[in-house]
C-alpha positions, -999 to 999 in steps of 0.1 A, spaced: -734 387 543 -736 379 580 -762 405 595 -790 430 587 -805 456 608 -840 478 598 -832 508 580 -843 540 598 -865 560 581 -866 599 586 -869 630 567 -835 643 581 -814 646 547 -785 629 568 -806 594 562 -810 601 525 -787 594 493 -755 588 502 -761 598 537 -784 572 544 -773 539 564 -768 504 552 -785 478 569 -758 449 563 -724 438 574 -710 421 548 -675 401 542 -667 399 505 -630 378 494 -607 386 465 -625 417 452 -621 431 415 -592 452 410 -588 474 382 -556 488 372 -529 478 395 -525 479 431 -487 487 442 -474 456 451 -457 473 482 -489 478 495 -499 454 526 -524 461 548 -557 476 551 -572 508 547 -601 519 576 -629 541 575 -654 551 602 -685 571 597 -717 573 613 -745 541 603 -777 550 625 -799 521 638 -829 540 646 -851 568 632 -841 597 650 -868 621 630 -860 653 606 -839 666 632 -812 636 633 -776 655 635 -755 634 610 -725 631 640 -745 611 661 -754 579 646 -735 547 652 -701 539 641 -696 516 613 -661 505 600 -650 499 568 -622 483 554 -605 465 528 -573 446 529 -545 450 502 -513 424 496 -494 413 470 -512 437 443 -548 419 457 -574 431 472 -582 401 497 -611 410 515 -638 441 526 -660 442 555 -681 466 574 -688 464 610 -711 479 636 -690 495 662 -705 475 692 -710 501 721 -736 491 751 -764 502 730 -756 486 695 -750 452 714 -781 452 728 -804 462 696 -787 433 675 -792 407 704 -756 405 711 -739 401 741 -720 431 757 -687 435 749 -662 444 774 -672 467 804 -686 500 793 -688 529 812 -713 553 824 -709 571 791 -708 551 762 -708 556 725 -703 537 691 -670 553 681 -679 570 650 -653 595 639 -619 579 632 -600 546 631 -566 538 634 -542 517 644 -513 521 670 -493 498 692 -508 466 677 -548 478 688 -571 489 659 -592 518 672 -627 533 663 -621 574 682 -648 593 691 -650 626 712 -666 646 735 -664 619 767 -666 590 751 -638 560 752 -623 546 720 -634 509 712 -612 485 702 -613 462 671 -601 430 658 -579 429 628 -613 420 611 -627 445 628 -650 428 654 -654 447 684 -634 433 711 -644 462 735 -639 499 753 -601 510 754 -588 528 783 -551 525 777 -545 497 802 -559 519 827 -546 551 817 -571 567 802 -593 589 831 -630 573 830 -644 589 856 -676 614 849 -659 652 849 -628 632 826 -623 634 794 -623 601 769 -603 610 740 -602 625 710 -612 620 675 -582 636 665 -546 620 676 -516 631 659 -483 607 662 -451 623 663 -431 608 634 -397 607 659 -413 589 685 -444 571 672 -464 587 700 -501 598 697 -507 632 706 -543 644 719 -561 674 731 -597 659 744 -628 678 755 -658 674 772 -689 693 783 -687 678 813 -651 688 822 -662 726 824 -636 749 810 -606 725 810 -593 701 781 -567 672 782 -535 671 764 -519 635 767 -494 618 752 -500 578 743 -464 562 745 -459 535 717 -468 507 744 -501 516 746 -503 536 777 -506 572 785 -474 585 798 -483 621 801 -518 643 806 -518 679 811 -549 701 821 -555 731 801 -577 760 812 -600 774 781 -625 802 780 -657 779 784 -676 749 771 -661 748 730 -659 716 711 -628 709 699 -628 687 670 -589 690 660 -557 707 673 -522 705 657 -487 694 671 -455 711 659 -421 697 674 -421 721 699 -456 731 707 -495 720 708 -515 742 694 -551 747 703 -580 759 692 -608 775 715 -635 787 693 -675 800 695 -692 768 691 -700 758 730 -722 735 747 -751 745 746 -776 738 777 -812 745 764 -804 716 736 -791 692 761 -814 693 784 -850 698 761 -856 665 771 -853 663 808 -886 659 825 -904 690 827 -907 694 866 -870 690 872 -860 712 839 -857 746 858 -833 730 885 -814 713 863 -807 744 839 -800 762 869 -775 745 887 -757 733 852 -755 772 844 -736 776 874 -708 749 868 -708 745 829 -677 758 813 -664 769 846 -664 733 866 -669 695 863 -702 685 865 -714 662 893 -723 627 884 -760 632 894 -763 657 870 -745 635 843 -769 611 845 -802 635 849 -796 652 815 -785 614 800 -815 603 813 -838 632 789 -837 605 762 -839 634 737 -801 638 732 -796 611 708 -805 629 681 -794 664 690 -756 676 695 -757 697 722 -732 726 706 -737 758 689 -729 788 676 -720 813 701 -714 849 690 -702 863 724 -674 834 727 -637 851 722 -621 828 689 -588 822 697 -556 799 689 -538 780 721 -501 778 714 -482 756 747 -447 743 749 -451 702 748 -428 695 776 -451 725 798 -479 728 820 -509 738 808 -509 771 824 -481 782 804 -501 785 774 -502 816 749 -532 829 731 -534 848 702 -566 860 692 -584 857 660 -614 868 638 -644 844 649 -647 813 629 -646 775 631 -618 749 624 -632 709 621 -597 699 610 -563 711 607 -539 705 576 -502 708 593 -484 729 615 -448 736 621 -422 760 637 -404 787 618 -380 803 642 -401 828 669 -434 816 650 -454 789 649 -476 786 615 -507 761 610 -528 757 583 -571 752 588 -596 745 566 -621 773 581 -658 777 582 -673 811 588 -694 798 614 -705 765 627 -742 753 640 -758 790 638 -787 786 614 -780 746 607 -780 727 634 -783 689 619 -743 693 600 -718 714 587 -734 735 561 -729 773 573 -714 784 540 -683 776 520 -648 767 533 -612 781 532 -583 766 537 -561 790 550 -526 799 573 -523 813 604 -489 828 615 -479 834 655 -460 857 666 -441 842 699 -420 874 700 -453 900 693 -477 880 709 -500 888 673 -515 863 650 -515 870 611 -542 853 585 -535 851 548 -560 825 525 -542 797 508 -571 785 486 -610 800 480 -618 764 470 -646 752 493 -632 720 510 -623 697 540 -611 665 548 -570 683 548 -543 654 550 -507 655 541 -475 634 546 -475 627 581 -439 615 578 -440 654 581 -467 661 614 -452 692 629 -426 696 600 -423 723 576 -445 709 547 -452 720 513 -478 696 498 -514 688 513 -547 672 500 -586 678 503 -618 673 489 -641 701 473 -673 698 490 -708 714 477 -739 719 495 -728 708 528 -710 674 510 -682 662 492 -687 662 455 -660 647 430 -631 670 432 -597 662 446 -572 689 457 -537 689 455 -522 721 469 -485 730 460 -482 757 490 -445 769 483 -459 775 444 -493 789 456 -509 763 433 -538 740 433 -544 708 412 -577 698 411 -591 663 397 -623 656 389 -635 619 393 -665 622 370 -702 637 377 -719 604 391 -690 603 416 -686 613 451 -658 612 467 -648 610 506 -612 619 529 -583 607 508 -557 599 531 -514 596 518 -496 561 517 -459 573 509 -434 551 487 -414 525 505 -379 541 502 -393 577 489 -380 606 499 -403 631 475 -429 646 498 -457 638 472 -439 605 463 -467 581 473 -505 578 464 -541 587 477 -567 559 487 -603 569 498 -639 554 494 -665 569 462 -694 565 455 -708 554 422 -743 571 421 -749 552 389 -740 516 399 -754 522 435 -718 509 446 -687 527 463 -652 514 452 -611 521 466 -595 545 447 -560 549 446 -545 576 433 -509 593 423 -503 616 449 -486 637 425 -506 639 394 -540 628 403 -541 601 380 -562 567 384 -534 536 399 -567 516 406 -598 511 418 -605 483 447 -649 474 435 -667 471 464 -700 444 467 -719 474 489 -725 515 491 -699 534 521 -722 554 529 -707 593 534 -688 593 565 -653 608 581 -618 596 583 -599 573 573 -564 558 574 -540 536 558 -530 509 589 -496 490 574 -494 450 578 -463 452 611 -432 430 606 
């Protein structure tokens, strides 16, 4: 144990149960292991998720509390050591005493989305303007990323993305990045394997959307505007009363069609209120429509094909197939309409979208009625024809125990059960040294043991579903979002 914080206490269900935040970072060595870890297995796996430090009241949106890491390290069929880790933005610093790390910007968050490793930086990702923090193999925070440089800081600019995807040929990161404050443009860039962003494209979209997730083929990005937008009467509740009307007025005028000026920035960050309200919503009179734009092109040679109004968190895969590009979404029928503190607006699909390059026409068929999300596959296979993918069943608005394995050239779905005091989170796949079997490889992701009050590893057969082994942890991981298997480099 090497640091507690207060617990916040509020009626929001997002700090209850499993949702609720632990209040210690702890370092635990040569943890219990049942079954047996694959001995090719060297590294560690990561997982970020939000840990709030404060009571935000019965309004707290689960997305916005602080980033907390978790990881474990695996080697020689051991588990060596877990720790969890505040991510230590401006703000977090501060409340636990600490001295600033690095040089944040004007906006700042605790990266609480994603972590992942790539050219020899371990990074907690956020979105929506804020910059990626970098992390110690221990995960300490060493600091804000921008790339060496690269990545645009200024207000207006986007940060990045949550949601990188690395081309398997080249081991570059791909991104598509939004923020309110960019009006209607988004970033794609490409992060060469030094470190550095080689390439950013501006890309004009219909408005203000949030864009949680895009997907990369080997020819084309593929983007996904759709009706949930900024929303200004949220963002700026909280902006002192006198200068409200002014502000909503001139921000009506530029959002989602301009960057917004720095004064204006700082006015609405200023409100105080936005900590514990995301600033999107539903928006019925926003077109839903699917981005498809050559990766070597500008960004106003994109194609849009339009589609039935929904909302896609997270893609599965996507790949070319001759004049058609295909992708497959786990899709909500709406997003932030009636609740506005998490995803909770009825159950998920996954399904496939077809594009028609030659027609111009986009086809929808459902894959699976299952309701789900957290979609991963082989990434060996990002922007590849692939025929396997995983998920978790959620209920209610969370994951419960079920694991997904959906055969997509068979039409079939496995589903495993963990158990009924069990809840599981985002299984990510670890391929086989040496395997060439798509599905050749296993699962690891973080549950929780409702009975012991205790979350453990589990790995599991990527193939059959079947326990390998379970990784006990000293603490709870509380529910959070993704996570990724970041190999020990030679």
């Amino acid at each position: 144990m090497t640091l507690t914080h207060p617990l916040p206490t509020g009626t929001s269900r997002y700090l209850q149960d499993n949702f609720a935040p632990v209040t210690e970072e702890l370092t635990a060595l040569d943890l219990t292991v049942t079954g047996v870890l694959p001995d090719h297995l060297d590294g560690r796996y990561l997982r970020n998720g939000p840990n709030p430090m404060h009571d935000q009241g019965p309004h707290f949106h689960w997305f916005l509390g602080e980033g907390m890491v978790h990881g474990v390290h695996l080697r020689d069929g051991r588990a060596q050591w877990y720790r969890n880790r505040w991510v230590r933005s401006r703000d977090v610093a501060t409340a636990l005493g600490e001295p600033v790390r690095g040089e944040p910007g004007g906006v700042d968050f605790a990266a609480n989305t994603n972590v992942l490793e790539h050219a020899g930086r371990t990074l907690a990702l956020v979105e929506a303007g804020s910059p990626p923090y970098e992390l110690t193999h221990d995960l300490e925070t060493v600091g804000p990323c921008d790339f060496d440089g690269t990545l645009p800081s200024l207000p207006g600019r986007p940060g990045y993305t949550a949601h990188p995807h690395e081309d398997p040929d080249t081991g570059e990161l791909h991104a598509v990045s939004y923020s309110w404050m960019r009006g209607n443009r988004v970033d794609y860039s490409v992060l060469d394997t030094s470190g550095r962003i080689r390439r950013s494209v501006d890309i004009r979209v219909h408005g203000s959307p949030m864009m949680h997730d895009f997907a990369l083929t080997e020819r084309h990005v593929v983007i996904l505007d759709l009706p949930v937008t900024f929303d200004l009467e949220m963002a700026t509740a909280d902006v002192p009363r006198p200068a409200r009307p002014l502000v909503r007025g001139v921000l009506g005028r530029i959002v989602g069609r301009n960057p917004v000026p720095e004064p204006l920035i700082a006015l609405v960050a200023r409100g105080g209120g936005g900590a514990a309200t995301l600033p999107y919503r539903w928006n019925p009179d926003y077109p839903a429509r699917i981005g498809v734009l050559p990766r070597d092109a500008e960004g106003d040679a994109v194609r849009w094909f339009d589609i039935d109004p929904c909302y896609v968190f997270h893609t599965l895969n996507a790949y070319d197939d001759g004049d058609t590009v295909v992708v497959d979404v786990v899709k909500h029928p709406r997003m932030f309409d009636r609740v506005l503190d998490g995803p909770d607006e009825g159950p998920t699909v996954l399904s496939r979208y077809t594009l028609d390059l030659a027609t111009g026409r986009a086809r929808e068929e459902g894959v699976d009625q299952r309701s789900q999300e957290f979609p991963r596959h082989d990434e060996r296979l990002t922007g590849r024809r692939h025929r396997y993918g995983w998920a978790v069943g959620f209920e209610g608005g969370q994951t419960g125990d079920a694991v997904l394995r959906h055969d997509l050239d068979a039409g079939r779905t496995d589903v495993r059960r963990l158990g009924a005091d069990l809840e599981a989170s985002e299984f990510c796949f670890v391929p086989t040294p040496g395997g060439t079997a798509e599905d050749d490889g296993v699962l690891m992701g973080y549950v929780f043991d409702r009975s012991v009050g205790r979350s453990h590893l589990r790995v599991l057969d990527a193939a059959s579903l079947e326990d390998v082994a379970a990784v006990h942890l000293p603490g709870r991981v509380p529910a959070g979002f993704h996570g990724n298997w970041a190999p020990t480099q030679a």
